[in-house]
C-alpha positions in Angstrom: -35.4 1.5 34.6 -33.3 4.6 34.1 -31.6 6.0 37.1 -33.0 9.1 38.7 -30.8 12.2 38.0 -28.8 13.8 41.3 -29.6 17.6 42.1 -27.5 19.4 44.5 -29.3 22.3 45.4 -27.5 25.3 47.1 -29.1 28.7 48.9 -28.6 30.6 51.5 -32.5 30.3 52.7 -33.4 27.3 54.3 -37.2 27.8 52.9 -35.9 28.1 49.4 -33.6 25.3 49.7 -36.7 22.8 51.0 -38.8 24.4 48.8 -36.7 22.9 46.1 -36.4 19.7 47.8 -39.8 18.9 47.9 -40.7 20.2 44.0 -37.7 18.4 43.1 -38.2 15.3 44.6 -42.0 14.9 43.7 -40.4 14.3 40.0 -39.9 10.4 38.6 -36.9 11.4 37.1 -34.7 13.1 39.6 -34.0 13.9 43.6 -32.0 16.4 45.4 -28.9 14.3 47.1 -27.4 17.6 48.9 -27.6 20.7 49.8 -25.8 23.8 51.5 -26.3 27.4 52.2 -22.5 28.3 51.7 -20.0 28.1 49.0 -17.6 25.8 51.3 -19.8 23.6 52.4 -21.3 22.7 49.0 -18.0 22.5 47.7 -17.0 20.2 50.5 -20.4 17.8 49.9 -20.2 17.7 46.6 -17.4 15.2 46.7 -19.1 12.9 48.6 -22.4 13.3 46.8 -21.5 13.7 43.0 -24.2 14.9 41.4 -25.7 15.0 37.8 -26.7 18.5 38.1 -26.5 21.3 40.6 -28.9 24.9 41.7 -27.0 27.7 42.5 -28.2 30.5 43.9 -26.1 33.8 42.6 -25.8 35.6 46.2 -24.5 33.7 48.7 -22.7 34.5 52.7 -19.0 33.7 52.8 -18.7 33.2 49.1 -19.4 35.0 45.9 -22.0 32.6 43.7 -19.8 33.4 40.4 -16.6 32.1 42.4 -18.7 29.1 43.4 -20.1 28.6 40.0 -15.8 28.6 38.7 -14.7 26.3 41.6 -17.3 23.6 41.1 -16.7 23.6 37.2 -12.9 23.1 37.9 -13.5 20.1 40.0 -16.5 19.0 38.1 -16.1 20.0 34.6 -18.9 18.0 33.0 -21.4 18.8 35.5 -24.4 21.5 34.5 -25.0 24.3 36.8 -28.1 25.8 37.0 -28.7 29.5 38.5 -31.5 29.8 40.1 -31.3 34.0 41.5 -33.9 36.7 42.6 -31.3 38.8 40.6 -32.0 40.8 37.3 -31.0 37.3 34.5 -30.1 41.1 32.4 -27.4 42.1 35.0 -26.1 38.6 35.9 -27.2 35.8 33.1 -24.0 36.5 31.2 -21.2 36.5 33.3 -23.0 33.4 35.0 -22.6 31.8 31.6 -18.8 33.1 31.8 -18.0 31.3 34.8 -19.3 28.2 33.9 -23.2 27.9 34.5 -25.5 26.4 31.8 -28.8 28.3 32.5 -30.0 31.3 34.8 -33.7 31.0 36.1 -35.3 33.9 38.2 -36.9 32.8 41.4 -40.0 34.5 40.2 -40.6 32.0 37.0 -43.2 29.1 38.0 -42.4 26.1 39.3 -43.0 24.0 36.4 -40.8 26.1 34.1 -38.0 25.3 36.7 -38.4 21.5 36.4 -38.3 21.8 32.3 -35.1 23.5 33.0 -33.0 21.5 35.1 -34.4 18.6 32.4 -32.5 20.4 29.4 -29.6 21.0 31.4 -29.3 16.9 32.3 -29.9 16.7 28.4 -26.9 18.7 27.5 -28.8 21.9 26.5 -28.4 25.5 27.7 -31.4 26.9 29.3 -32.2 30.7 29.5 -36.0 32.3 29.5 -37.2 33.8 26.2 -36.6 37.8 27.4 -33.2 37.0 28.0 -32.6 35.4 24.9 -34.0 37.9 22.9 -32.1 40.8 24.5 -28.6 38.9 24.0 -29.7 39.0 20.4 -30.5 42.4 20.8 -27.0 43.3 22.2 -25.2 41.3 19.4 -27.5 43.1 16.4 -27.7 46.8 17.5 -24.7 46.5 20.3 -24.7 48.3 24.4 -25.2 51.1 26.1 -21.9 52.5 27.1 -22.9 52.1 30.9 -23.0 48.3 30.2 -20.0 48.5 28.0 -18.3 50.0 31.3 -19.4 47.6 33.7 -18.4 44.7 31.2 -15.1 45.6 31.6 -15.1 44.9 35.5 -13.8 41.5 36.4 -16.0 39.3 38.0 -14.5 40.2 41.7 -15.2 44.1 40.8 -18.6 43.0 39.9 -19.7 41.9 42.6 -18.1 44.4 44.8 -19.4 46.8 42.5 -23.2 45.3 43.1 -22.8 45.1 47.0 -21.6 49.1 46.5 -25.0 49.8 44.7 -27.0 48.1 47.2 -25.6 50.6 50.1 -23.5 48.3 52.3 -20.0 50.4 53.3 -16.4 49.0 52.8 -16.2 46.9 55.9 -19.9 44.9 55.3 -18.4 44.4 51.9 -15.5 42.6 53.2 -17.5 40.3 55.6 -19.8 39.5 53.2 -17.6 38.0 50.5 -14.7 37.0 53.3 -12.2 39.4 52.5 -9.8 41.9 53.8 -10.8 45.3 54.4 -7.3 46.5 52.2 -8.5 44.1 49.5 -12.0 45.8 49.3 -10.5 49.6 49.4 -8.0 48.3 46.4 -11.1 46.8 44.4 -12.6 49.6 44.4 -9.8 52.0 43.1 -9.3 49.8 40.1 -13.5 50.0 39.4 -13.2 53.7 39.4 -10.3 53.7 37.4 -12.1 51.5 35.1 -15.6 53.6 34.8 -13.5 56.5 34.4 -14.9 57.7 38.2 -12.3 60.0 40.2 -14.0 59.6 44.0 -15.8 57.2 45.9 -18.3 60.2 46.2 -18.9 59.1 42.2 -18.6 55.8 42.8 -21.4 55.2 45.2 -24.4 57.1 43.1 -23.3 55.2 39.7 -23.1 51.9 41.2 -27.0 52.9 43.0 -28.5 53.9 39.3 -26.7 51.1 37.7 -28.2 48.3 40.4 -31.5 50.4 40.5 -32.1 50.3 37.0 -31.0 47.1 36.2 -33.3 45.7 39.2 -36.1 47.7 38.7 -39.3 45.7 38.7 -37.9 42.5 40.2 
C-alpha cells in the first residue's frame, strides 16, 4: 500500500491548528505528524518530523510567516508549502510564492477545497483559487495600479511592517510582534517612506490604513 503523505501543520490558534488535525487526518492518504504555533518551534520539529508537505499560516507571534516560509525552503528545499491565511490571497499570494510557498488558500474556502489542495501540492503542482489566478493574468495583460507598483517595491521585511502599520499597532507593538528592535523598526520605516515617496510618519500611517483597508475589504 502507498505510504500516507506527512502534513506539518503550523498556526498560531490552537482551534485552527486541531481543526486541521482532525480534517486532515480523517483522509486515507495523509496525517498531520507536527504542529506548532511559532516560527521557531516549527522550525525546530521539523527536523525531527520531516514532512512531505507543510500549512503555514501567513501571520504568526515571534516570526514573520514569509521569513518562515524562506527558512523552511532553505533547510527543506523540496518540500511544498502550503499557505493557508485569513489574509487578502491579492495582498499576500505573490510574495508567498516569492519566498518559496507552492499555493495560498484563504481560511474562508471549504474544507474540501483545502484537502484537493494540499493533494496537488504532494503531486508537484502549484495550487492557487480561480480569482487569484485570474487577477495575476490580469496584472500581466493590462499591468498595476501605481499604489501596488509602490508597495511591490517594499522588501518583504517592509512589507510586513508596512501591514502591521496599516492595522494600527505603534512602533513598539511592531517590534514585539515580529521580535525586533525598536531602532530596527524606526529604520524600516524610513526606508518605506522613502520608497512610497512619503515625507512623515503622519503620511505614512493613513496610506498604509487605505492600502490594508482596501485590499482587505470584504474578508
Amino acid at each position: 500500500m502507498q505510504r500516507k503523505k506527512a502534513v506539518f501543520v503550523v498556526d498560531d490558534h490552537a482551534v485552527v491548528r486541531q481543526g486541521l488535525m482532525t480534517l486532515i487526518n480523517q483522509e486515507t492518504d495523509m496525517f498531520v505528524c507536527g504542529e506548532a504555533e511559532d516560527g521557531p518551534s516549527a522550525l525546530r520539529k521539523l527536523y525531527k518530523t520531516r514532512p512531505d508537505l507543510a500549512v503555514v499560516d501567513i501571520s504568526l507571534t515571534s516570526m514573520s510567516g514569509l521569513d518562515l516560509i524562506k527558512s523552511m525552503k532553505k533547510t527543506f528545499p523540496s518540500m511544498p508549502i502550503l499557505v493557508f491565511s485569513m489574509h487578502e490571497e491579492t495582498t499576500f499570494a505573490q510574495r508567498a510564492l516569492r519566498a518559496g510557498a507552492s499555493g495560498y488558500m484563504m481560511k474562508s474556502e471549504p474544507s474540501g477545497a483545502l484537502i484537493q489542495a494540499l493533494r496537488r501540492l504532494l503531486t508537484g503542482k502549484v495550487y492557487l483559487s480561480e480569482k487569484m489566478t485570474e487577477q495575476m493574468l490580469h496584472h500581466v495583460v493590462r499591468g498595476k495600479d501605481e499604489a501596488d507598483d509602490l508597495v511591490k517595491s517594499l522588501s518583504d521585511r517592509e512589507f510586513d511592517v508596512f501591514q502591521l502599520i496599516g492595522r494600527g499597532l505603534g512602533t513598539r507593538h511592531i517590534a514585539q510582534r515580529l521580535n525586533l528592535s525598536v531602532k530596527t523598526i524606526d529604520s524600516v520605516r524610513e526606508s518605506i517612506k522613502h520608497k512610497l515617496g512619503l515625507k512623515s510618519a503622519s503620511e505614512l500611517v493613513p496610506y498604509a490604513i487605505e492600502y490594508v483597508h482596501t485590499r482587505n475589504a470584504g474578508t
